[in-house]
Backbone as JSON Lines, residues from 0, in Angstrom:
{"i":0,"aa":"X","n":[12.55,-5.24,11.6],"ca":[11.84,-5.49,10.37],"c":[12.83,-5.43,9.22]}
{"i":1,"aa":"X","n":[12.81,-6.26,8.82],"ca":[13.75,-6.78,7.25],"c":[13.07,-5.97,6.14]}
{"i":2,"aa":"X","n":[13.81,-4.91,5.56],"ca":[13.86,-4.17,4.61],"c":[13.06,-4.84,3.38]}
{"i":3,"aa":"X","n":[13.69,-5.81,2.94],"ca":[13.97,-6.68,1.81],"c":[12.51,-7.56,2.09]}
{"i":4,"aa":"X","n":[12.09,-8.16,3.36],"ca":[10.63,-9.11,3.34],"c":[9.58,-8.75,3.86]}
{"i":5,"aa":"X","n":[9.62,-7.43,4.56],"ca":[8.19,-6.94,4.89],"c":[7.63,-5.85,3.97]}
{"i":6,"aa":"X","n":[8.66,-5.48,3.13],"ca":[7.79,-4.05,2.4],"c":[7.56,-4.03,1.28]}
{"i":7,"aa":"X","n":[6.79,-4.52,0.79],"ca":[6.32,-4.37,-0.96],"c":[6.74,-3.68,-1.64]}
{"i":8,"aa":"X","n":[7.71,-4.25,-2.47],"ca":[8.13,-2.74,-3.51],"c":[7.18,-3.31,-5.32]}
{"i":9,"aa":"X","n":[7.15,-1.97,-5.45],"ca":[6.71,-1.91,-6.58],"c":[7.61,-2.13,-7.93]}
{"i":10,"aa":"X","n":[7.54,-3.12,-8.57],"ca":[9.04,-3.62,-9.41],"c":[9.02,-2.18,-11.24]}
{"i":11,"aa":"X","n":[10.25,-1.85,-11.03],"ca":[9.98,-1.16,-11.71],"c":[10.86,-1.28,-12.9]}
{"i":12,"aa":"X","n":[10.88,-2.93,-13.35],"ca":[11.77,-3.51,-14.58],"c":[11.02,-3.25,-15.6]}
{"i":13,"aa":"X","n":[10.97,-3.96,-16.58],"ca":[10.79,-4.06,-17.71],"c":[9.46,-5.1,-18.45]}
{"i":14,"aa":"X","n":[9.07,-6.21,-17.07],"ca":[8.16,-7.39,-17.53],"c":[6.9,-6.61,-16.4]}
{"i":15,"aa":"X","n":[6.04,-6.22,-17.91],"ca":[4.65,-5.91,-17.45],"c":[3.69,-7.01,-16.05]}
{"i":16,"aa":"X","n":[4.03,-8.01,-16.45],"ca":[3.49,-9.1,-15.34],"c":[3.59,-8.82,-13.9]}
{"i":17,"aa":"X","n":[5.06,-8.04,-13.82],"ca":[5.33,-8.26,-12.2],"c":[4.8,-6.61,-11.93]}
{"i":18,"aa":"X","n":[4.78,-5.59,-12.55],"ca":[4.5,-4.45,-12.22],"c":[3.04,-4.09,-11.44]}
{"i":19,"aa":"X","n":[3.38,-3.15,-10.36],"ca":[1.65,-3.49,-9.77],"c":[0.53,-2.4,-9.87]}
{"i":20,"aa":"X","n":[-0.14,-2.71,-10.39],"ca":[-1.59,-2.03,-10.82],"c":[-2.44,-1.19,-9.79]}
{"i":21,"aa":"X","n":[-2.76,-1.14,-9.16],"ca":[-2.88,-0.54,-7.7],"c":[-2.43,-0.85,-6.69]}
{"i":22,"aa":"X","n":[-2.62,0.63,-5.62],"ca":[-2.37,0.43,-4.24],"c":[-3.84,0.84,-3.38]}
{"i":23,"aa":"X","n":[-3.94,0.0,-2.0],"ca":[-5.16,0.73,-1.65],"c":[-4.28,0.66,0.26]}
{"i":24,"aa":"X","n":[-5.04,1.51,0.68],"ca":[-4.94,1.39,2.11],"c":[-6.34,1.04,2.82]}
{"i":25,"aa":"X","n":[-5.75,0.39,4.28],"ca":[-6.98,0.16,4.85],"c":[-6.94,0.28,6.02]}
{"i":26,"aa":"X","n":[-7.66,1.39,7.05],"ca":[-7.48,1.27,8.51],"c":[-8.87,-0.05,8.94]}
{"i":27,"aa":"X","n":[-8.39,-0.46,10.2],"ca":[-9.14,-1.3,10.91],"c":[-8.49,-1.22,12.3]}
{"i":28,"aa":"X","n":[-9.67,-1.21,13.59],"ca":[-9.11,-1.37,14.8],"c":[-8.63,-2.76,15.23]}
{"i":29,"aa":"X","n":[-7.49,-2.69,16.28],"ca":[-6.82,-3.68,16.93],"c":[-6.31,-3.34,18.02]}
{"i":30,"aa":"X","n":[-6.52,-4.18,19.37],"ca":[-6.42,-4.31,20.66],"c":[-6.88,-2.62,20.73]}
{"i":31,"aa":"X","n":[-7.46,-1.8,20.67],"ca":[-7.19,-0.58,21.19],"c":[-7.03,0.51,20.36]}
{"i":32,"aa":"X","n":[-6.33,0.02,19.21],"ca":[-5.67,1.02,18.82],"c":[-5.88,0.88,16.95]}
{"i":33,"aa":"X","n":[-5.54,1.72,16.0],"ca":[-5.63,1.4,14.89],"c":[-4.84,0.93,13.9]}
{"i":34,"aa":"X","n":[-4.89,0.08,13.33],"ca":[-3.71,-0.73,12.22],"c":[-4.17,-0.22,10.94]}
{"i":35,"aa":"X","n":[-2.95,0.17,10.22],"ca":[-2.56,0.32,8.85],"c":[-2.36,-0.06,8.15]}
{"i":36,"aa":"X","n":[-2.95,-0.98,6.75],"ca":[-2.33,-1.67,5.98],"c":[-2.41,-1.25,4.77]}
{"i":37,"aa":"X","n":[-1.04,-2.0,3.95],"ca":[-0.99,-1.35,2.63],"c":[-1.24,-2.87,1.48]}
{"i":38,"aa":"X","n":[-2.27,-2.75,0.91],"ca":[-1.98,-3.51,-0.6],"c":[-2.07,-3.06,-1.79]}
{"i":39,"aa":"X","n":[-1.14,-4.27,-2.16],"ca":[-0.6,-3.88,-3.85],"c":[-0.96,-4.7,-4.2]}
{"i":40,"aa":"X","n":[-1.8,-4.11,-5.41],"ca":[-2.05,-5.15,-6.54],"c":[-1.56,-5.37,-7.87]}
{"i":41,"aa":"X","n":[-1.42,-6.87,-7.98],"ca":[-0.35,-7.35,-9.0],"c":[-1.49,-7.86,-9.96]}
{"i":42,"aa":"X","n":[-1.24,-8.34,-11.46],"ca":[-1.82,-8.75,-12.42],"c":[-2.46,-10.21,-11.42]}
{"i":43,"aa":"X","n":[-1.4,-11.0,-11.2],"ca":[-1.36,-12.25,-10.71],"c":[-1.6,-12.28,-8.9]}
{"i":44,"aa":"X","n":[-1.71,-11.42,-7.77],"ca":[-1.35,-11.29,-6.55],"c":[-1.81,-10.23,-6.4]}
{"i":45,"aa":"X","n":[-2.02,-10.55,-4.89],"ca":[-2.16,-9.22,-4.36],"c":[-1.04,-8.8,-2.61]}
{"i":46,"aa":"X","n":[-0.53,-8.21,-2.65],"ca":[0.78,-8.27,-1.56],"c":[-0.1,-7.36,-0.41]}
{"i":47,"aa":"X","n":[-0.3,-7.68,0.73],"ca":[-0.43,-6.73,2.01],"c":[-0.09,-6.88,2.96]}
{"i":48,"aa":"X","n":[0.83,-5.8,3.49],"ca":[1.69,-5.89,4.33],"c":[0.85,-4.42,5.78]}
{"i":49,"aa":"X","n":[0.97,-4.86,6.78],"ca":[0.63,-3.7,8.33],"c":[1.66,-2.92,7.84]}
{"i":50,"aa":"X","n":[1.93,-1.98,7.64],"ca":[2.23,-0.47,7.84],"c":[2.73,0.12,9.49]}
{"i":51,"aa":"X","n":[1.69,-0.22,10.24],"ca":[1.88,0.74,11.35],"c":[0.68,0.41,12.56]}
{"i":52,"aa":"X","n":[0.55,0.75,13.54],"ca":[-0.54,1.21,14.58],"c":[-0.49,2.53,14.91]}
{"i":53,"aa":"X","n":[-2.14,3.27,15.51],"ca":[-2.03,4.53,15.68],"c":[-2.76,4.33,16.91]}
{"i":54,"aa":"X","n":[-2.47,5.69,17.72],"ca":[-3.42,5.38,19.0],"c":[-5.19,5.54,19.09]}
{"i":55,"aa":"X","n":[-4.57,6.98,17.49],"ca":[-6.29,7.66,17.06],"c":[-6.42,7.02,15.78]}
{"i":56,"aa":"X","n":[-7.96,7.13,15.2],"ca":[-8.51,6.19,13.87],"c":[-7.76,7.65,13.23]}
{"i":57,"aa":"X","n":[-8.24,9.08,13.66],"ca":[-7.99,9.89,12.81],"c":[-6.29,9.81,12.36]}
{"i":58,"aa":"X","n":[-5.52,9.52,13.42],"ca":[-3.5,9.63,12.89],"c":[-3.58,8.42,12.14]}
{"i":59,"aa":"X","n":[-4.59,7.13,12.2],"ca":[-4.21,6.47,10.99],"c":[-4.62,6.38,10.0]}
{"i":60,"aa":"X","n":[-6.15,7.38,9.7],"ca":[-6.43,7.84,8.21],"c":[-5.59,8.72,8.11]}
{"i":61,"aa":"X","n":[-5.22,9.79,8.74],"ca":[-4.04,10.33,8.55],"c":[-3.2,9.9,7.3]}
{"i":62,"aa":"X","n":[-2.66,8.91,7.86],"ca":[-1.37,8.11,8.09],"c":[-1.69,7.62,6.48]}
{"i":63,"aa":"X","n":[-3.19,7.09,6.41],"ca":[-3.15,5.88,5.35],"c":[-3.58,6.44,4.08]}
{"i":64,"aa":"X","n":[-3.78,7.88,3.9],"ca":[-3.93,8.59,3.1],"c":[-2.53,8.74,2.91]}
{"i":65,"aa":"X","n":[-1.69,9.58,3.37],"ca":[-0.03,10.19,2.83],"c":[0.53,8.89,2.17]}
{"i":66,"aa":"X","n":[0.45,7.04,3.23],"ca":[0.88,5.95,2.28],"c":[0.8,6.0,1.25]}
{"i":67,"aa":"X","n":[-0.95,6.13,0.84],"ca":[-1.52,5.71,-0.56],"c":[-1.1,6.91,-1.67]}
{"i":68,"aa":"X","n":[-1.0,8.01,-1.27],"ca":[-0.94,8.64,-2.19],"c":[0.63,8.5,-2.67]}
{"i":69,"aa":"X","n":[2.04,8.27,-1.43],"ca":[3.4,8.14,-2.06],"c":[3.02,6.64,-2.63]}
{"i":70,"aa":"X","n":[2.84,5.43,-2.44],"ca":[2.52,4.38,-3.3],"c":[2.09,4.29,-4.85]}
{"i":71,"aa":"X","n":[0.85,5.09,-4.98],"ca":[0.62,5.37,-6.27],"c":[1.46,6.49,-7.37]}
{"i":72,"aa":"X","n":[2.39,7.31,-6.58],"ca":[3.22,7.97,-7.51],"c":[4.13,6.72,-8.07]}
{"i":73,"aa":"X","n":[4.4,5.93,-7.07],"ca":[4.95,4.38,-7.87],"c":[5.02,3.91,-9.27]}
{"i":74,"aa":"X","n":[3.8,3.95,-9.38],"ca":[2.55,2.76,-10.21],"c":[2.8,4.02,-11.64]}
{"i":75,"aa":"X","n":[3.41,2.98,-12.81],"ca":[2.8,4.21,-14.08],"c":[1.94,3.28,-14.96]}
{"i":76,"aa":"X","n":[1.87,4.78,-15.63],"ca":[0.25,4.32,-16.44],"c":[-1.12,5.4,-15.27]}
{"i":77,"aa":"X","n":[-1.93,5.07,-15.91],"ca":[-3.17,5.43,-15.22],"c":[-3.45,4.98,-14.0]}
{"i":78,"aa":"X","n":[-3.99,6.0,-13.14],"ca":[-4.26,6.0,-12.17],"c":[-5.47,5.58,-11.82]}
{"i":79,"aa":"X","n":[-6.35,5.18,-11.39],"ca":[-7.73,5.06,-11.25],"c":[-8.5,5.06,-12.23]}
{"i":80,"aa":"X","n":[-7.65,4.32,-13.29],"ca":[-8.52,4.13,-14.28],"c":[-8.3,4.97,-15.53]}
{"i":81,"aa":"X","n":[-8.18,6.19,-14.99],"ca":[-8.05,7.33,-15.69],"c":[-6.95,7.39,-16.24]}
{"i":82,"aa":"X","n":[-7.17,7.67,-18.03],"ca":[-6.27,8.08,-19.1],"c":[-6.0,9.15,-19.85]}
């Protein structure tokens, strides 16, 4: 997995446009097992990229809680709205 094209980074320049406004996670089952995904949301886009598989739903709420919460230390400004 390519560093640089599978993982959403959160741009942390100077042009409000590209900076991203939330993150959310989402488990859903596959073949068996549970998939992880992460999106970011942009003014313009929204980026989501798989994260991971787990064998249990619980290791990938686990899992998709610890994502979301290092993702949103990312993001400045308000969090959920909240100012």
């Amino acid at each position: 997995m390519s560093d640089s094209q599978d993982t959403p980074r959160i741009d942390e320049g100077g042009d409000s446009e590209s900076r991203a406004t939330a993150v959310e996670t989402y488990v859903e089952p596959e073949r068996g097992q549970w998939r992880v995904d992460l999106a970011v949301f942009f003014d313009d886009e929204v980026v989501v990229r798989t994260i991971n598989t787990y064998r249990t739903e619980r290791k990938a709420t686990v899992a998709a809680s610890w994502i979301r919460r290092a993702a949103e230390r990312d993001i400045r400004g308000p969090v959920h709205g909240m100012e």
